[in-house]
N, C-alpha and C positions, 0 to 999 in steps of 0.2 A: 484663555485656556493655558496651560501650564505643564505639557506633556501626558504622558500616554496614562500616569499612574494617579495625577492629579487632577481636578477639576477644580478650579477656583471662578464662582462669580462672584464678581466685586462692585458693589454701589455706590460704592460710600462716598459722601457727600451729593450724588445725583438732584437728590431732590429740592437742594438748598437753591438749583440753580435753573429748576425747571418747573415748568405745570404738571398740575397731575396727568393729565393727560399725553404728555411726552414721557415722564416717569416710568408711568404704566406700559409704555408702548418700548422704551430702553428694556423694562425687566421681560417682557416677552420676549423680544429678540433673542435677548441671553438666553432664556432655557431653553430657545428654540436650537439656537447656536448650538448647547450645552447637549441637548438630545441627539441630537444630527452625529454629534461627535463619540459619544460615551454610552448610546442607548442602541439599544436594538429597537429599527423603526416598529417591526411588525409587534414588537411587547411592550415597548418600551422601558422593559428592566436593562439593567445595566448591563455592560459590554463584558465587561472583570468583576471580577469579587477583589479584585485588588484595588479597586479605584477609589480614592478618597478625596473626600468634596468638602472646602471650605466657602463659607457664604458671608461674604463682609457685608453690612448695613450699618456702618458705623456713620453717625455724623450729618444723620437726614430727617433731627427734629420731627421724629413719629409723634412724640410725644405731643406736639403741639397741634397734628391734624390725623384722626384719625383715619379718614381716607388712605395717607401712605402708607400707613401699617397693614391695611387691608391690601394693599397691592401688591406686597410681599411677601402673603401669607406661603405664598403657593411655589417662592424657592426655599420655605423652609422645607418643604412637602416634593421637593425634586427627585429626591434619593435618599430619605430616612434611613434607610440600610450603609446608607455611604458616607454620611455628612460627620467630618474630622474636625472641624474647626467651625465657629460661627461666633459674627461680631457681632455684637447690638449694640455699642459701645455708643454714648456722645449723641442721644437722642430725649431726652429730656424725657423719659417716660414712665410714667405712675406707675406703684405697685400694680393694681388692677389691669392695666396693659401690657407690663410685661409678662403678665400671668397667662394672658393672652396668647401671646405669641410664643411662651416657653408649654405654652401646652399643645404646640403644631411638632416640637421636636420632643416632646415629655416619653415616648415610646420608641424615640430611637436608642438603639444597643450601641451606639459607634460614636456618638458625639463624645470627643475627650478635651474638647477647651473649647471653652464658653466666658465671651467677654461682656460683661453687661455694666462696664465704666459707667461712672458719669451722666447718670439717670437719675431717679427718683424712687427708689423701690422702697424707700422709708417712708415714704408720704410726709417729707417735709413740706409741701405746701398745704396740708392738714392746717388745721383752726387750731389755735393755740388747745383750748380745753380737750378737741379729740387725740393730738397727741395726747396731754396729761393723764387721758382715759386709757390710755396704751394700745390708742388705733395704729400706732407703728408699728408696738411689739407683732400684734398682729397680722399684718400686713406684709411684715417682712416674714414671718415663718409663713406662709402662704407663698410667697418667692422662692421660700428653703423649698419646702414641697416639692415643685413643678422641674428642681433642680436635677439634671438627669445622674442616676447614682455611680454612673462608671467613669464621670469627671476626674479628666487626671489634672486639667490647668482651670483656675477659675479666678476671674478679676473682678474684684465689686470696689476697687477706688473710687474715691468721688461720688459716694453717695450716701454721706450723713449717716452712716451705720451707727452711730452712736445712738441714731434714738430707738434702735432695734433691744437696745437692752440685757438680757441674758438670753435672747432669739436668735442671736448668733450661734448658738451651742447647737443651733439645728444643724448646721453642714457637715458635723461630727458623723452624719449619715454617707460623706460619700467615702466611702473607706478605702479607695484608691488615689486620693487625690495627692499629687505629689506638688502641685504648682499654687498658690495661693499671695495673690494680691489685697491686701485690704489699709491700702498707703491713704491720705487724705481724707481719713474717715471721721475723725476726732474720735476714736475710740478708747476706752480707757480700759486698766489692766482687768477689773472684775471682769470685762467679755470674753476675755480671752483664756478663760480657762478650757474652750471645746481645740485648743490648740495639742496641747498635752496628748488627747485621745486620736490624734492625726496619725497614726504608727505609720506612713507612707509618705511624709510631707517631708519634701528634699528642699524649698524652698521657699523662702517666705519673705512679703515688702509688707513694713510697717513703718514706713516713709512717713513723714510728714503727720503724725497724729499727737504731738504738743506732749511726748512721753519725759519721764523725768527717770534718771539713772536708778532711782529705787523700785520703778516696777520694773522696768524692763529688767533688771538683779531679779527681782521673783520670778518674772515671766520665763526668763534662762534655766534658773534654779530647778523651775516646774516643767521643762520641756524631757526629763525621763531618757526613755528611749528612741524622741525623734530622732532622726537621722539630718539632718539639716546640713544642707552644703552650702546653701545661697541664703545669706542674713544682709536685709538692707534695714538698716535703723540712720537712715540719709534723713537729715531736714526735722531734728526734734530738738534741737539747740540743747542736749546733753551735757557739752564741755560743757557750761555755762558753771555747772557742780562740782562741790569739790568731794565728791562721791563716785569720783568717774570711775577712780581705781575700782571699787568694789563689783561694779561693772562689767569690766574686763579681765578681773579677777575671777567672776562667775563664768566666765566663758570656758575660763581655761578649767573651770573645775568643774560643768555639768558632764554628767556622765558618756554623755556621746561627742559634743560637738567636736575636743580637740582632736578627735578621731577624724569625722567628717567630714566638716566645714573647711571649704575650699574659698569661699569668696566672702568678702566683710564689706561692705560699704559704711561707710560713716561719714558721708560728705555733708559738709552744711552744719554743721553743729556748734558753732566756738568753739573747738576743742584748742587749745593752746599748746605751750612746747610741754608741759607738765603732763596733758592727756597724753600726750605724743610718747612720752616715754614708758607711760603705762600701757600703750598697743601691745610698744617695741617687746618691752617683756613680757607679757604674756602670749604675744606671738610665738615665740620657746617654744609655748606646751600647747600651742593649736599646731600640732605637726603635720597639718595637711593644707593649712591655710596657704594657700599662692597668690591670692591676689586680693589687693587690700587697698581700698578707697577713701585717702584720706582728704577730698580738694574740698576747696570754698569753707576751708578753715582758719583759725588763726595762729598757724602753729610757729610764725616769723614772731610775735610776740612773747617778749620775756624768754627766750629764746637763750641768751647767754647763761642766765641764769643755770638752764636746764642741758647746755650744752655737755656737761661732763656724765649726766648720767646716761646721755644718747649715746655715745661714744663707749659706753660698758653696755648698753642694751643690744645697738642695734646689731652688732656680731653674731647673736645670737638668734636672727632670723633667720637661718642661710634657705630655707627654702620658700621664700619667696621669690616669686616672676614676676610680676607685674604692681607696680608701685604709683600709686596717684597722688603729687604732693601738688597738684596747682590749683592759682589762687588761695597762697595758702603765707603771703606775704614776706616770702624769703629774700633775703637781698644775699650776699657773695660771702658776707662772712657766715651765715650760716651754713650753705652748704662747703664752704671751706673747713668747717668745725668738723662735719661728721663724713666728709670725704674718704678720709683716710678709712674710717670704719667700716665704711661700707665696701670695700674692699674685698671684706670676707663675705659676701653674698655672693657665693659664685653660682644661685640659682638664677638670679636676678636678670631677666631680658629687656624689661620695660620700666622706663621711668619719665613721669609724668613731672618736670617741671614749670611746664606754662605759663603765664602770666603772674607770674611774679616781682619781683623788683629787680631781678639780676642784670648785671651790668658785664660781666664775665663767669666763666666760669675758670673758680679755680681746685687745685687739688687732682686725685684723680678717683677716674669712674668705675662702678662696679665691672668686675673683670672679663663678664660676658656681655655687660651691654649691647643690643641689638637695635631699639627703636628707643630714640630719647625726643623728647617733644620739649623745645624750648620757645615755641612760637607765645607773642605776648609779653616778653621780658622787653618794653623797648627803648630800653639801654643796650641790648647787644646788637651786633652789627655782625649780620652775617657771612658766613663765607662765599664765594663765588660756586655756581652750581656744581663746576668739578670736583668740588674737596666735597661738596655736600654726597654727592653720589659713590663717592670712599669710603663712607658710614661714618657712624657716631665720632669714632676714636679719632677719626680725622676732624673733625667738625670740630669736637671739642678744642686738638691742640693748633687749628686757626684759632679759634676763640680767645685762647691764650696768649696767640703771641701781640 
């Protein structure tokens, strides 16, 4: 339990590691626990109208026995009235079962994030020919369904959304939903047209789905009036193009983001020192953008090259905080190159240089620096804990000398 205004039971992984039988006998305890504490014995409704109940079951392979899911029909059913949060995440389970189980919570008014990772709700292990009949489309708009409509956070990574088809355009229904996951899905740009009609979606992961710079350009272009603050486009090997500019040129010219968008992720991409310059500037005109994810890139590559236009770019971020450049194969003369520039970021608190090649650092640091992260460079040799506990500025001119 988790204080007076929370309830939290948590299972996840129980099952992996027990009998049904002991399973069964852990999730009683809990809601016994869970009533004792939050319920009125003699009704057993709840104590508050304040209290809010998250139910993790992540990670306890339902999907593979049905028994387990039956054994926990009955914390989805603890506090319908109350339940805020619920995982089902990392269970391997069918359309048909989770349909199941999302119809024990299908009439509560309160559930606002629902994780359902990492399952099977497409029915990929369908027979080749019932996909091609379009037993996913259907199956997953059956999932859309049972989906409760006052969802503000919802996660459906990892699970083969792509053969869901244009049956994605169902969740167009929850018209509050400001949180949206759908990373690892291999889904391609025609689904994502039910994104557009999201008028409440502040965040969005589209991590890891094999995109290429020209849809995600439409996908931008066609986002309207979203209001979008949190964009992860991490893990689609974008730099690879040399269309990135247009990219990050759409960013800065869709009608809302440079407004809104606080946070960018781009890790994992090959973006090289030529993407890198194209962030820089279009950074400019994202005038709300603070924190910006550039690691597990390859922007120490060709590097000199691109060095003089970093140098007239990067000035013109000043309102960035927090800066992610590791694993991103920089060695001394590069951040030697754009040292001096960076200068003029006097919003700038955080910088991520990591595991890179650095062997010193030389030049100097942005002027507020706060928390710089050089652990992984190792060629540097660092200071003794007293200068470390002086902060950065001190750390850095041990570094130096």
């Amino acid at each position: 339990m988790a204080g007076n205004d929370e309830g939290i039971l948590s299972f996840k992984g129980l099952a992996r590691t027990m009998q049904f039988e002991e399973f069964s006998a852990k999730i009683e305890q809990a809601l016994g626990d869970f009533r004792h504490e939050y319920c009125k014995h003699e009704s057993g409704t709840l104590i508050s109208d304040k209290i809010k109940v998250s139910v993790d079951l992540s990670d306890n392979l339902m999907g593979n026995r049905s028994s387990r899911s039956s054994a926990v029909c009955d914390t989805l059913q603890i506090a319908p009235s109350a339940l805020n949060s619920l995982d089902l995440s990392c269970n391997f389970m069918g359309p048909l079962h989770m349909i199941r189980l999302l119809g024990f919570v299908r009439k509560s008014t309160t559930l606002a994030k629902l994780s359902i990772a990492a399952n099977d709700i497409c029915g990929k292990l369908l027979s080749q020919s019932d996909v091609e009949n379009g037993a996913s489309v259907e199956l997953f708009k059956g999932v859309a369904a049972f989906l409760p409509r006052q969802l503000v956070e919802l996660d459906l990574s990892k699970n083969q959304v792509y053969l869901a088809g244009n049956a994605l355009k169902d969740i167009s229904c929850l018209s509050v939903l400001s949180t949206l996951n759908l990373s690892s899905n291999g889904i391609s740009l025609a689904q994502l047209g039910c994104i557009s009609s999201l008028s409440t979606l502040t965040s969005l992961d589209l991590s890891a789905n094999a995109f290429n710079p020209d849809e995600i350009q439409k996908l931008i272009s066609s986002l309207g009036a979203v209001p979008l603050q949190h964009l992860n486009l991490s893990g689609n090997r974008l730099g690879y193009h040399t269309n990135i500019k247009k990219l990050v040129d759409a960013m800065a010219l869709c009608h809302t983001m440079p407004k809104t968008l606080r946070v960018l992720e781009f890790s994992n991409n090959s973006l090289t020192a030529r993407g890198f310059v194209h962030f820089l500037e279009a950074s400019a005109r994202l005038t709300n953008l603070t924190d910006l994810n550039l690691s597990k890139n390859l922007i120490g590559m060709f590097f000199t090259k691109s060095s003089t236009c970093i140098l007239k770019a990067w000035p013109k971020a000043q309102h960035l905080v927090k800066l992610n450049l590791s694993k991103n194969r920089l060695e001394d003369e590069h951040v030697a190159a754009v040292s001096h520039a960076w200068r003029g970021l006097s919003s700038l608190t955080s910088l991520n240089l990591a595991n890179n090649n650095l062997v010193s650092v030389e030049g100097p640091l942005p002027l507020n620096i706060r928390h710089l992260n050089l652990t992984g460079n190792v060629g540097l040799t660092f200071p003794p804990p007293h200068v470390v506990l002086k902060g950065a500025k001190a750390v850095v001119a041990s570094l130096k000398q």
